[in-house]
C-alpha positions in Angstrom: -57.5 2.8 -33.2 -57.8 1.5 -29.8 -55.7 -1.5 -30.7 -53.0 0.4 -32.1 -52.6 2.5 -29.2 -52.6 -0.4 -27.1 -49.8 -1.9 -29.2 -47.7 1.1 -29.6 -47.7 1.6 -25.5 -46.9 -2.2 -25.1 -43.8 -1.6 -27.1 -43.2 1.6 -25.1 -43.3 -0.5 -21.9 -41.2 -3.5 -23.4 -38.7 -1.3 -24.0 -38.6 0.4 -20.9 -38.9 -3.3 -19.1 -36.0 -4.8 -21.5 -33.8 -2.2 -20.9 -34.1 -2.3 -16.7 -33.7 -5.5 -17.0 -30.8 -6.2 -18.8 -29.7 -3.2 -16.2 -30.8 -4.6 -13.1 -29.8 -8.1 -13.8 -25.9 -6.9 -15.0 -25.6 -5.0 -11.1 -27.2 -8.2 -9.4 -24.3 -10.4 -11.1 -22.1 -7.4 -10.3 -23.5 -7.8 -7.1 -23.1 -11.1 -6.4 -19.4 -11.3 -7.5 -18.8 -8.6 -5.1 -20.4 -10.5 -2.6 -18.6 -13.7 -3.4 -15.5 -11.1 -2.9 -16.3 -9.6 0.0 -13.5 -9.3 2.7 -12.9 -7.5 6.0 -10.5 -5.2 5.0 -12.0 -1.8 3.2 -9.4 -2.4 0.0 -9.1 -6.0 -0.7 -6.3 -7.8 -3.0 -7.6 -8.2 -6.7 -6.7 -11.1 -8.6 -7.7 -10.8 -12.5 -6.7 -14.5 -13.3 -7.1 -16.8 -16.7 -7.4 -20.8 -15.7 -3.4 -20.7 -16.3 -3.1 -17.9 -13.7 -5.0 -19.7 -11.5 -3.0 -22.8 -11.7 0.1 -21.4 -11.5 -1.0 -19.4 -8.5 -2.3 -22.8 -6.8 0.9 -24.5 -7.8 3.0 -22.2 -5.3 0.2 -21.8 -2.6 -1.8 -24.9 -1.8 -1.1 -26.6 1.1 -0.8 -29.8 -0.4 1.8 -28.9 -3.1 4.0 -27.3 -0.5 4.1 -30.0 1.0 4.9 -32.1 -1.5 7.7 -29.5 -2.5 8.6 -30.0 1.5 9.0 -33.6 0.8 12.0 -32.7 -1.6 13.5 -31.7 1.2 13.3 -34.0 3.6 14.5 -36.2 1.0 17.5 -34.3 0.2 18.4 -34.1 3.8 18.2 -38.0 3.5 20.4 -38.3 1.2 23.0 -36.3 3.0 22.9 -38.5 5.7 23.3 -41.9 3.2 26.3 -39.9 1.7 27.8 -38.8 5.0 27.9 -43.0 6.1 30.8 -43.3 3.8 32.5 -39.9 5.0 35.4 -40.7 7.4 34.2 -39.6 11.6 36.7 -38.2 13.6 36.0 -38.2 17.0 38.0 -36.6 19.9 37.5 -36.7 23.5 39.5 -35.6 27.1 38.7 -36.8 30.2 40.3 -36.8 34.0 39.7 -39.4 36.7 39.7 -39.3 40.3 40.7 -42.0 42.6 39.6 -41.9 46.7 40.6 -45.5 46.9 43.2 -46.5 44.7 42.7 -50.1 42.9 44.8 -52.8 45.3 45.4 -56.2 44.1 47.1 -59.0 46.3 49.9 -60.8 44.8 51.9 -64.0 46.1 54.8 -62.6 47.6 57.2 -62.9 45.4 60.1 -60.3 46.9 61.0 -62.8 49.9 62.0 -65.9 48.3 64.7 -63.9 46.2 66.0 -62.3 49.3 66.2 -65.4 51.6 67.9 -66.7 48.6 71.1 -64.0 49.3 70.9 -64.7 52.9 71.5 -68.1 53.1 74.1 -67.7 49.8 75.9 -65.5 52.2 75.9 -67.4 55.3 74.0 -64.9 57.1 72.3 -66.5 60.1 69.7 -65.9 62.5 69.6 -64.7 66.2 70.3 -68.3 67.9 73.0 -68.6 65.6 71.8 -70.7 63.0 72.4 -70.6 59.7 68.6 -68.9 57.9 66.3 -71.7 56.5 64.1 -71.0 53.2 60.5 -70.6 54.7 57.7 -72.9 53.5 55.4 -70.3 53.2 56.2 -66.8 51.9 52.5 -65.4 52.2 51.1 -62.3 50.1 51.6 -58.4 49.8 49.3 -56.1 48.6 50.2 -53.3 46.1 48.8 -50.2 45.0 48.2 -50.0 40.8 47.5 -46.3 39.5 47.1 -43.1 41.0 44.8 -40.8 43.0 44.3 -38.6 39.5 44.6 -39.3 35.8 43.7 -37.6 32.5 43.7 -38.7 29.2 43.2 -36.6 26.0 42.7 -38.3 22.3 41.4 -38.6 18.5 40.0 -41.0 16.8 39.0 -41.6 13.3 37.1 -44.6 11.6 37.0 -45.1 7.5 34.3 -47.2 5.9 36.3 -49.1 3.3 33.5 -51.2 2.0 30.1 -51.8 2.5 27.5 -53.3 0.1 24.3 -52.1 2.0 26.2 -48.4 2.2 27.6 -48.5 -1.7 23.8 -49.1 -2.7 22.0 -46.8 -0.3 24.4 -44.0 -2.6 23.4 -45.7 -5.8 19.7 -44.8 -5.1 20.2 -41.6 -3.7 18.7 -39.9 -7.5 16.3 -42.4 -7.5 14.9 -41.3 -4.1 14.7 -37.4 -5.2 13.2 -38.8 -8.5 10.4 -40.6 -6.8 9.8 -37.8 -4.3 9.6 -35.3 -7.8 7.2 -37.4 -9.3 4.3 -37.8 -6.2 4.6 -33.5 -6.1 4.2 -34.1 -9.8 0.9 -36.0 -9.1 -0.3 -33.9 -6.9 0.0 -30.7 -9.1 -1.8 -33.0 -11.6 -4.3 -33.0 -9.4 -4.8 -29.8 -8.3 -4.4 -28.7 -11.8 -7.5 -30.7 -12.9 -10.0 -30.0 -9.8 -8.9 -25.6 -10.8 -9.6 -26.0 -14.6 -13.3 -27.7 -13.5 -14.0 -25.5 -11.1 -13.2 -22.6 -12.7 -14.8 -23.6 -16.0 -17.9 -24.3 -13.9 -18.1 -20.9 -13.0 -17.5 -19.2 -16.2 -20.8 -21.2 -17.9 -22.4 -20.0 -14.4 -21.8 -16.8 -15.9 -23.3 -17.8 -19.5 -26.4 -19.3 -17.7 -27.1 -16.0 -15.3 -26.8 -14.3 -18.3 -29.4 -16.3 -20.0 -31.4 -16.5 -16.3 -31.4 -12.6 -16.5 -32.9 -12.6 -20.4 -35.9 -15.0 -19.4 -36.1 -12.2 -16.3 -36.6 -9.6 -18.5 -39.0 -11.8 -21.1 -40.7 -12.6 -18.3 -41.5 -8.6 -17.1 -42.4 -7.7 -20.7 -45.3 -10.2 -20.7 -46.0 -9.4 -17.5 -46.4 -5.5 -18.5 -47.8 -6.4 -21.7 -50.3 -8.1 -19.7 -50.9 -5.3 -17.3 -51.3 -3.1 -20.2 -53.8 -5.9 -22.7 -55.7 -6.6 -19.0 -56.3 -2.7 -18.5 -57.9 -2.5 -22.1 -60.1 -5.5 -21.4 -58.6 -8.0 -23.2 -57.1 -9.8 -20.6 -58.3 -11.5 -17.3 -56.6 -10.5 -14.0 -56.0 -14.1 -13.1 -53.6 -13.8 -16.4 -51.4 -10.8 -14.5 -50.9 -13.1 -11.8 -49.7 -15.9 -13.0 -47.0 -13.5 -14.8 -46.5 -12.3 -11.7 -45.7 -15.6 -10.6 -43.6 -17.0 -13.2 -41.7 -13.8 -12.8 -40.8 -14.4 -8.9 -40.1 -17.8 -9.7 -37.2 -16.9 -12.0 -36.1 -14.4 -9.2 -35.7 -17.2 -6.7 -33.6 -19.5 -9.3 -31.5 -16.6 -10.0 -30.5 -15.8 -6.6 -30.1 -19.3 -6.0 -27.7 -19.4 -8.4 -25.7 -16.3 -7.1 -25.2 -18.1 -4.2 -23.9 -21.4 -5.8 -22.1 -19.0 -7.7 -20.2 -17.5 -4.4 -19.5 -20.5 -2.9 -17.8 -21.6 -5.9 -15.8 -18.8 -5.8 -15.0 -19.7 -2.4 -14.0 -23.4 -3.1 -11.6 -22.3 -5.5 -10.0 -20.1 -3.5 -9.8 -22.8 -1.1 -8.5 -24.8 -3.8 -5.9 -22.3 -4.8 -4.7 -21.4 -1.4 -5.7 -17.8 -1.6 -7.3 -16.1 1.3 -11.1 -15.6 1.1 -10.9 -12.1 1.5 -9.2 -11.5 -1.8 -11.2 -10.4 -5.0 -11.2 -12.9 -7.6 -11.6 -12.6 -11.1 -12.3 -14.7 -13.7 -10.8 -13.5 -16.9 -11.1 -16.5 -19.5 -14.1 -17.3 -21.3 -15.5 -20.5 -23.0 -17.1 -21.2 -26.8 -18.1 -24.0 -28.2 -15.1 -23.9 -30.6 -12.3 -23.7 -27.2 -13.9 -27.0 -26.0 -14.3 -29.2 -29.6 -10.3 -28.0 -29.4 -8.4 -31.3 -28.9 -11.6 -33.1 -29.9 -10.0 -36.7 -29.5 -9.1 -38.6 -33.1 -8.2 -42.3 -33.0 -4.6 -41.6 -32.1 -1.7 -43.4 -30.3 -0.6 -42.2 -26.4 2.4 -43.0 -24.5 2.1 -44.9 -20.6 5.1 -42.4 -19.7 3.3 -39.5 -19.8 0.8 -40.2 -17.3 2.4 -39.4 -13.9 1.0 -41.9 -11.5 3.2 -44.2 -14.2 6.2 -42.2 -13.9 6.1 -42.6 -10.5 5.7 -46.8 -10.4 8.4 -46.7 -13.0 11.0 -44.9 -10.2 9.1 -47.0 -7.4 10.5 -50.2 -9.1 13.6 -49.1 -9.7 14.1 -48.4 -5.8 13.0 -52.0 -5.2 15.4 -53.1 -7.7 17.8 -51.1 -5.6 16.6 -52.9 -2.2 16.9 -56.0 -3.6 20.4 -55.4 -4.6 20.9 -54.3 -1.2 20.0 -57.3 0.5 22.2 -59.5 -1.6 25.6 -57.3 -1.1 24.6 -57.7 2.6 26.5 -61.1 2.6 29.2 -59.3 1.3 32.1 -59.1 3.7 32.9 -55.5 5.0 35.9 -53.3 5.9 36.6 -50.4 8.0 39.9 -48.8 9.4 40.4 -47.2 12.5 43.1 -44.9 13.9 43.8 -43.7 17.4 45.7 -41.5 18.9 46.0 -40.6 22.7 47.8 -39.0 25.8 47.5 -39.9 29.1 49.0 -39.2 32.7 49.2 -40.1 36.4 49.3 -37.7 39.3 48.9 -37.9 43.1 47.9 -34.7 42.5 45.4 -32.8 40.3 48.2 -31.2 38.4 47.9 -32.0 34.8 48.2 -28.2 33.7 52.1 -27.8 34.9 55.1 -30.1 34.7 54.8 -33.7 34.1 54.8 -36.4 32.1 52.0 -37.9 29.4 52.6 -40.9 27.6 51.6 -41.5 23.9 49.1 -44.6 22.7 48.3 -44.7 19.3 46.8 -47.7 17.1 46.0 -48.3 13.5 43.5 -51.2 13.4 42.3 -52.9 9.6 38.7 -54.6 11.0 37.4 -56.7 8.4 33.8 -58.6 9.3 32.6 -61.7 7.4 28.7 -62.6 7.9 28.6 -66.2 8.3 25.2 -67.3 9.7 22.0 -65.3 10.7 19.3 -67.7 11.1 18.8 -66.7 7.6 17.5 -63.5 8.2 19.1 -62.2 5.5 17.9 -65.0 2.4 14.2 -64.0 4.2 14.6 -60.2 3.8 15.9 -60.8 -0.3 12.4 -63.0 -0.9 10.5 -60.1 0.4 12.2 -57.2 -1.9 11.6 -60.0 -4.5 8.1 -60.2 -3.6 7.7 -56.6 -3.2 9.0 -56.0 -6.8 6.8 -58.6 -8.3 4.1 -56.6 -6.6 4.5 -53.7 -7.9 5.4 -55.1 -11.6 1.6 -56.1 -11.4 0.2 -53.0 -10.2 2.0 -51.6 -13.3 0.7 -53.8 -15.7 -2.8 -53.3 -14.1 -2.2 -49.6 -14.5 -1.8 -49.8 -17.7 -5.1 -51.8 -17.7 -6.5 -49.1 -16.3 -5.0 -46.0 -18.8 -6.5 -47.8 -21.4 -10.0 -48.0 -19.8 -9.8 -44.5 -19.4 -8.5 -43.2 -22.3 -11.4 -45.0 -24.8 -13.9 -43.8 -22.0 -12.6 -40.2 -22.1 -12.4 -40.0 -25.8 -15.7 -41.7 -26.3 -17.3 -39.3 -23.4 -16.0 -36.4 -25.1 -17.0 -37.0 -28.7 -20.7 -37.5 -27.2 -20.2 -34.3 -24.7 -19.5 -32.3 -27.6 -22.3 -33.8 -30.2 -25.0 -33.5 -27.3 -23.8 -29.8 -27.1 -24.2 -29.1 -30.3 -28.0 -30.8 -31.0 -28.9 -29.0 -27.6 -27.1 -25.5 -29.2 -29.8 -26.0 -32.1 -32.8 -27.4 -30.0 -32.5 -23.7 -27.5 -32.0 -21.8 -31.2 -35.5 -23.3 -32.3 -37.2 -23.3 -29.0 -36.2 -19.6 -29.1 -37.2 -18.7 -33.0 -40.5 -20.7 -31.4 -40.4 -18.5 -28.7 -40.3 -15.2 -30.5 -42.7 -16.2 -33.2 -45.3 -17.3 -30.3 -44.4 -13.9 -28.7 -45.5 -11.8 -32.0 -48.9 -14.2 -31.8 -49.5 -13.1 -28.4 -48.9 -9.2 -28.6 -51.4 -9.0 -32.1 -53.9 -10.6 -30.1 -53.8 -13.9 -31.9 -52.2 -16.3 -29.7 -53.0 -17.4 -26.0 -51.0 -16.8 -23.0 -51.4 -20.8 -22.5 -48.8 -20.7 -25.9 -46.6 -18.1 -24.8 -46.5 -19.6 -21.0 -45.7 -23.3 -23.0 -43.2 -21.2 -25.5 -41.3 -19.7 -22.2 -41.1 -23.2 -20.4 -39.9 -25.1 -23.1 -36.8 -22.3 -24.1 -35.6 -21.7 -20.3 -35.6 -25.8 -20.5 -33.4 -26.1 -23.6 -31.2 -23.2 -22.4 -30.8 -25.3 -19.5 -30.1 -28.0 -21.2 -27.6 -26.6 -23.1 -26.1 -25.0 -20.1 -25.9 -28.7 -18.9 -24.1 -30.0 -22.3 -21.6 -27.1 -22.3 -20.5 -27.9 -18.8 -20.6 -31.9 -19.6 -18.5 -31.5 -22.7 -16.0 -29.6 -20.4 -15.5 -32.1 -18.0 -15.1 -34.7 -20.6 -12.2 -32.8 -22.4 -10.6 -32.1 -18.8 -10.9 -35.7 -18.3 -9.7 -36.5 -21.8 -6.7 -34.4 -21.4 -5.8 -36.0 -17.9 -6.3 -39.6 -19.6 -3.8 -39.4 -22.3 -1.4 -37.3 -20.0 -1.7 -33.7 -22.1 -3.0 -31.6 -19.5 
């Protein structure tokens, strides 16, 4: 009689422990969510987000893809300025001068001789009488050339006819956006793949608080079982305290966990470009049948669709370009130029009222022929040879490298998801142990030493499954980002 009282208020008390908590543990992940969340102002921003949301959210507000996005840009406004080089200039300027000393220049004299010449043609003679002799030496005069003022108003325009170096730089122009395109491209890859691990590490943080919080309330059923079997004398007190024990132990690794937990949420935020302030939800959730999907068969995968190889394939094309560039360097050029100008002279700053201005004007053909540069220019092709050589290995070693990855992705993941499953069985058994051990212990047959070793050995295959799940995620992230499908 005594014994079935003592069993029927266990059951009472496991009841009432299972139920608080299950209760207790939902609030404290509640709880810690909230305080992963929590923000300065009194209403924050929610975000309810599936691992898509989140990416697409990241895409448009991470600092590193706007930048990247920003890089468009600048190369577009590169571009602009390759195209504008064979745009014709036009160039216009007006301009006035003032003289305090006007240029003089001294000149034989030259008037003289001509008019001694008349003189003695027409007999004229001199003072004494005699007839005027040629002099031996006439001297110099100075003149005056210009005025005190002058102005001078104009246009000018210059044509690039032909230019190898020019026609090229326009030739790459798409290939310059394209190569810009694909390194944003990478680094969305990138973010892409750190979001869908972090925020598949915190869904299966989510899985193991909830199995954290149903060894919790295991352990404070045996622990009021115990209470209750110590109170009827079967049970030592030394029993009730090590329950006690095991119970704060599990306490301490679950709000341990709350806090990894919260900073998690933080470093996805971080990740994602959102402000820390904002409340973030997680809304997807993750089975062993969402992660064996894509499970990796013995199938064929392109080099193109990985990124980082979309971008070599533009980088050698540019250094294709560059080589090309160099060679049309030796390539004669042509330009035309056409001027034309007014100008005048004053004594006087007067240019706004009556006068003259005279017209120049000029149409000039300028054609340049390299000849010899210390051959500069046969050093500059070897290099963009070189250069493409270069990188023609580091695609072939990139390949290489796809490879590598790809078998140790697939072969990762096909273990990943096997070890999940054998460690999905292992923490079923250790918990059909678990409970079988349990219904020892409460009918008075078993020892706490086999419930304690019962506990231990299903919080360590829960773990361990924990563990596997999160492994076999990682390895189909990985998997995905090897063959180029993610």
């Amino acid at each position: 009689m005594k014994t079935a009282k003592l069993l029927s208020a266990m059951r009472k008390e496991s009841f009432k422990c299972i139920l608080s908590a299950m209760l207790t543990g939902w609030a404290a992940f509640s709880g810690a969510t909230m305080y992963a969340q929590q923000s300065s102002p009194p209403t924050p921003v929610k975000h309810a987000f599936s691992v898509k949301q989140a990416v697409e959210y990241a895409l448009k507000n991470n600092a590193s893809v706007k930048n990247a996005l920003l890089q468009i840009k600048i190369q577009e406004e590169q571009n602009r300025a390759v195209t504008a080089s064979a745009y014709p200039r036009i160039s216009a300027s007006l301009g006035t001068t003032y003289n305090p000393a006007v240029f003089t220049q001294v000149l034989p004299n030259f008037i003289s001789p001509a008019t001694y010449q008349v003189l003695i043609k027409e007999g004229v003679k001199d003072g004494n009488g005699n007839p005027i002799q040629m002099p031996s030496d006439f001297g110099f005069v100075s003149a005056q050339f210009g005025t005190r003022f002058s102005a001078n108003a104009g246009v000018t325009l210059t044509q690039l006819l032909f230019d190898g170096q020019v026609f090229v730089g326009l030739q790459a122009r798409d290939a310059s956006m394209r190569l810009q395109q694909k390194a944003a491209e990478v680094t969305e890859e990138m973010i892409r793949v750190n979001i869908h691990k972090i925020y598949y590490q915190l869904v299966i943080s989510r899985l193991q608080l909830e199995l954290l919080d149903a060894n919790i309330a295991l352990a404070e059923k045996n622990l009021n079982d115990t209470k209750i079997i110590y109170e009827n004398g079967f049970r030592e007190k030394l029993d009730v305290e090590k329950e006690t024990v095991r119970l704060a132990n599990l306490k301490t690794e679950k709000q341990k966990l709350l806090n990894q937990i919260a900073n998690g949420y933080y470093g996805l935020k971080l990740l994602m470009g959102m402000p820390m302030h904002e409340e973030l939800v997680l809304t997807d959730k993750i089975t062993d049948d969402n992660i064996r999907e894509g499970l990796p068969v013995e199938e064929k995968y392109e080099y193109e669709n990985r990124k980082e190889y979309q971008q070599f394939m533009v980088s050698k094309e540019l250094l294709e370009y560059n080589v090309k560039r160099f060679r049309l360097s030796q390539v004669p050029t042509v330009s035309l130029t056409a001027s034309y100008a007014q100008n005048a002279q004053r004594n006087r700053w007067n240019f706004l009222g009556r006068g003259d201005w005279f017209t120049v004007s000029s149409i000039n053909l300028n054609i340049s022929v390299p000849i010899f540069n210390g051959f500069f220019t046969r050093s500059k092709i070897n290099e963009a040879r070189l250069e493409l050589d270069k990188i023609k290995n580091q695609m072939e070693n990139l390949k290489l490298s796809i490879d590598n990855e790809v078998q140790v992705a697939r072969n990762n993941f096909k273990n990943a998801v096997a070890t999940m499953d054998y460690q999905k069985k292992n923490m079923e058994l250790a918990e059909k142990i678990y409970q079988q051990t349990k219904k020892k212990y409460e009918m008075g047959l078993g020892s706490q030493i086999e419930i304690v070793a019962a506990q231990t050995e299903l919080k360590a295959a829960q773990t361990n499954y924990i563990t596997a799940m999160y492994d076999a995620v990682i390895a189909r992230i990985d998997y995905l980002k090897a063959v180029g499908k993610l």
